[in-house]
C-alpha positions in Angstrom: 95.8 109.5 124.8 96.1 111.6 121.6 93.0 112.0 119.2 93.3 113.1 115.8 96.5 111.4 114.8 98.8 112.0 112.0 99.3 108.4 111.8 96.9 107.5 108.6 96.5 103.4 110.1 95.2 104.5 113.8 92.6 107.1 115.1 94.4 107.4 118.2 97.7 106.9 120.3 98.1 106.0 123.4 101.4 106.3 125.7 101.7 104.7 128.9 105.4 104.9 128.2 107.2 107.9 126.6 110.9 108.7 124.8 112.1 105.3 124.4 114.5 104.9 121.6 112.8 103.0 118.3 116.0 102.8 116.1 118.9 105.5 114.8 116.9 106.2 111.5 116.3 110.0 110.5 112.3 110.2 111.9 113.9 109.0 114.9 117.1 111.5 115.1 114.7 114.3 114.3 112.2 113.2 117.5 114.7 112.9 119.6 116.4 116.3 118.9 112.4 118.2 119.4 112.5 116.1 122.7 116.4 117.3 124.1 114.8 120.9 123.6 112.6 120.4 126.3 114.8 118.4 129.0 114.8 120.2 132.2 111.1 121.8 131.6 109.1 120.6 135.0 105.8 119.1 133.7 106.9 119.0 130.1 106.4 115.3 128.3 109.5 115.6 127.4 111.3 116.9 130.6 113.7 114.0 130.6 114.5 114.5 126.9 114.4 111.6 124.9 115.5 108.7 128.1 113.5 105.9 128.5 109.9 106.7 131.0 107.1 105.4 132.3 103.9 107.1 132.6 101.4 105.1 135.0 99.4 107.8 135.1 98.2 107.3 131.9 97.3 103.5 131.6 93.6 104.1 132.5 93.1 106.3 129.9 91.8 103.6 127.5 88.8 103.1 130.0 87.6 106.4 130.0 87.4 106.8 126.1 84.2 104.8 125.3 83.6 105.3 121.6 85.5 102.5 120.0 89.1 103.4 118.1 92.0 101.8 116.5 94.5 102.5 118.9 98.5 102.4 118.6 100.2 101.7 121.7 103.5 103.8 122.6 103.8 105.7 119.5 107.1 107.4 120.0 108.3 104.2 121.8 108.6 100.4 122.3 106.9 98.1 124.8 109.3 95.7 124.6 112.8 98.1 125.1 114.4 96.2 127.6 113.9 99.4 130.5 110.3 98.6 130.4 109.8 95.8 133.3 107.7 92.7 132.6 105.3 93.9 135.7 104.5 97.1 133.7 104.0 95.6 130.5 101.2 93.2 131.9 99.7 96.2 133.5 99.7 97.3 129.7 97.9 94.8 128.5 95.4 94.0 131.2 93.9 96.7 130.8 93.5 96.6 126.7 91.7 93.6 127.5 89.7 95.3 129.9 89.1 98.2 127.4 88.0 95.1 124.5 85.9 97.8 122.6 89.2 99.0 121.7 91.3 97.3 119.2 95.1 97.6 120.1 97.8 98.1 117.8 101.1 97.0 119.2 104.8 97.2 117.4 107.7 96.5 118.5 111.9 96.1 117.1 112.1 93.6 120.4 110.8 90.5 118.9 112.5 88.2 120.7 111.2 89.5 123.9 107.7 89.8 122.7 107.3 85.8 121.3 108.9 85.1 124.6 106.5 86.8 127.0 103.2 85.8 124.4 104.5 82.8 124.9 105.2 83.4 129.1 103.6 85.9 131.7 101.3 86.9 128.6 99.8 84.2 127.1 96.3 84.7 128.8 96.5 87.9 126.3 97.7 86.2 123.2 94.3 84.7 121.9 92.6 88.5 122.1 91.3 89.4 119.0 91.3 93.3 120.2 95.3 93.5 120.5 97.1 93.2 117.4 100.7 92.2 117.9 103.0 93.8 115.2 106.9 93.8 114.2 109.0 96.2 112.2 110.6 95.6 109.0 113.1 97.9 107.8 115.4 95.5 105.5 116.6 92.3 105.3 119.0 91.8 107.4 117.7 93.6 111.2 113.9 94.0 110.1 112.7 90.3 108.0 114.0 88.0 110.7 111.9 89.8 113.5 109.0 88.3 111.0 109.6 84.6 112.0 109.8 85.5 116.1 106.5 87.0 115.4 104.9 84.1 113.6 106.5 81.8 116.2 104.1 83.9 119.1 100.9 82.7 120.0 98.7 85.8 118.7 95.4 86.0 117.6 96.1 88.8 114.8 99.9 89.6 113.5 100.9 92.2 111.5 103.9 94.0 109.9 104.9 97.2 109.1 107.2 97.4 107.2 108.5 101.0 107.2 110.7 102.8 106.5 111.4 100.4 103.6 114.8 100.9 103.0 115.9 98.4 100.4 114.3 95.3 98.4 113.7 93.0 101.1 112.4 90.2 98.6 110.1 87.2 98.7 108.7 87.5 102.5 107.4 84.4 104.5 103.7 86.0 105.3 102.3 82.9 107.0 100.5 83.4 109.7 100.0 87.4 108.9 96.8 89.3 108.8 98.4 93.2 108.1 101.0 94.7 106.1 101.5 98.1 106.4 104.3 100.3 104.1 105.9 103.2 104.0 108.8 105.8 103.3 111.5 107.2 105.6 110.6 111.1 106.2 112.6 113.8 107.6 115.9 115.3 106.5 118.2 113.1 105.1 115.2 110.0 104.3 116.2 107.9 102.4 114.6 107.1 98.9 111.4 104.4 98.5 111.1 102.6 95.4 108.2 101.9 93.5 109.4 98.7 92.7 110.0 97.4 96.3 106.5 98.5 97.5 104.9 96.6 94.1 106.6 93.9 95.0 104.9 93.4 98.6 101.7 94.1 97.3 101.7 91.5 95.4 102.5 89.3 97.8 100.1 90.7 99.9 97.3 90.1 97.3 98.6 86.6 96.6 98.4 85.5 99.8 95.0 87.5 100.9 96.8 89.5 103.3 95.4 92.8 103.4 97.6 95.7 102.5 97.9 99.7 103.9 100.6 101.8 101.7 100.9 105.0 104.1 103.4 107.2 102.4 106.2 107.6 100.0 107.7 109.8 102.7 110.7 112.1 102.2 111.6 116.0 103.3 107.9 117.0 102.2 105.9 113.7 102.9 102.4 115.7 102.7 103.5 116.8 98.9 104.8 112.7 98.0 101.3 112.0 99.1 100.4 108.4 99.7 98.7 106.8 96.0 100.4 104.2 94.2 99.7 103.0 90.8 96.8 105.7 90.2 95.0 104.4 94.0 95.1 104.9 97.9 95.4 101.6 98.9 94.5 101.1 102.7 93.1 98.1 103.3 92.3 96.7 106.9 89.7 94.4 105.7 91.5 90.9 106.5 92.8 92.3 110.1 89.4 93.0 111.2 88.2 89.6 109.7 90.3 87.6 112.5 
């Protein structure tokens, strides 16, 4: 587990699972080419470069960190990749509901697989209000149709994050949602956030009483882009926690 995060909507990371690819955007490319550095390094996290690994010695970790956190699962990877075995993945989550003072934050690009095992070998997990299950949301045509597998879940707390935003992705279906979360591409070669598109979700946000987190406008220098929109830091948990 990793305290002190970089990540502005988590205190901490945990990763019972390591390296396993998220999508080909540029944070992405650049990960994986600090991870290739390492391959062949005995003990390094990263001795197997970026390939898909599990890391059992690591799922207890939750248990021995009592002061409660916000915790995002598998931060540099995905649950749901289809390399990660169902067995494993209840192992997962058994023990964030044995570690309930924590509260969970899962996300995933494997929709599909995710409604199928809330809906499967984990529904005893799905009404846990310490687990939030979460999608991501790019653009319209890969990222806003993972939005209806999640809705379709049985989950006690749903949210999105919708980052990178890449283009407009329009008038969003937010039934059922507690969090949005968005943010800019970063790294060489990002690509450009518009005001416009992240106005536009936070209106729907507030319309629909949903509660909204902008995290950055990203780019080559993310730090200097800073995070405040419209004069504000908006970074709002409040309707998440309320579940």
């Amino acid at each position: 587990m990793s305290l002190g995060t970089s990540i502005e909507w988590t205190d901490a990371t945990w990763n019972p699972c390591a390296a396993v690819a998220r999508s080909a955007l540029a944070a992405e490319l650049l990960c994986r080419a600090l991870a290739e550095r390492f391959r062949g390094i005995p003990g390094h996290p990263f001795e197997q470069g970026f390939d898909i690994r599990l890391v059992p010695e690591k799922l207890a970790e939750p248990l021995k960190w009592k002061e409660p956190r916000m915790v995002f699962v598998n931060s540099m990877s995905d649950l749901f990749h289809h390399k990660v075995p169902d067995e494993y993945i209840l192992q997962v989550v058994r023990v964030m509901l044995l570690a309930r003072w924590h509260t969970f934050q899962i996300l995933t690009k494997r929709a599909d697989r995710m409604k199928r095992m809330l809906r499967g070998s984990l529904k005893f997990a799905s009404g846990a209000k310490n687990i939030w299950w979460g999608v991501s949301v790019e653009n319209k045509r890969d990222g806003v149709p993972r939005i209806a597998h999640l809705q379709s879940a049985p989950a006690a707390v749903r949210f999105l994050s919708i980052e990178p935003l890449l283009e407009d992705v329009g008038t969003l279906d937010l039934t059922g949602i507690a969090w949005v979360i968005v943010g800019g591409e970063s790294g060489p070669h990002s690509r450009p956030l518009k005001a416009e598109w992240v106005r536009s979700i936070r209106e729907q946000c507030e319309d629909s009483g949903i509660a909204f987190f902008f995290k950055q406008w990203g780019g080559t220098r993310k730090k200097i882009a800073g995070r405040i929109l419209d004069g504000k830091t908006t970074a709002s948990f409040q309707n998440a926690m309320n579940c």
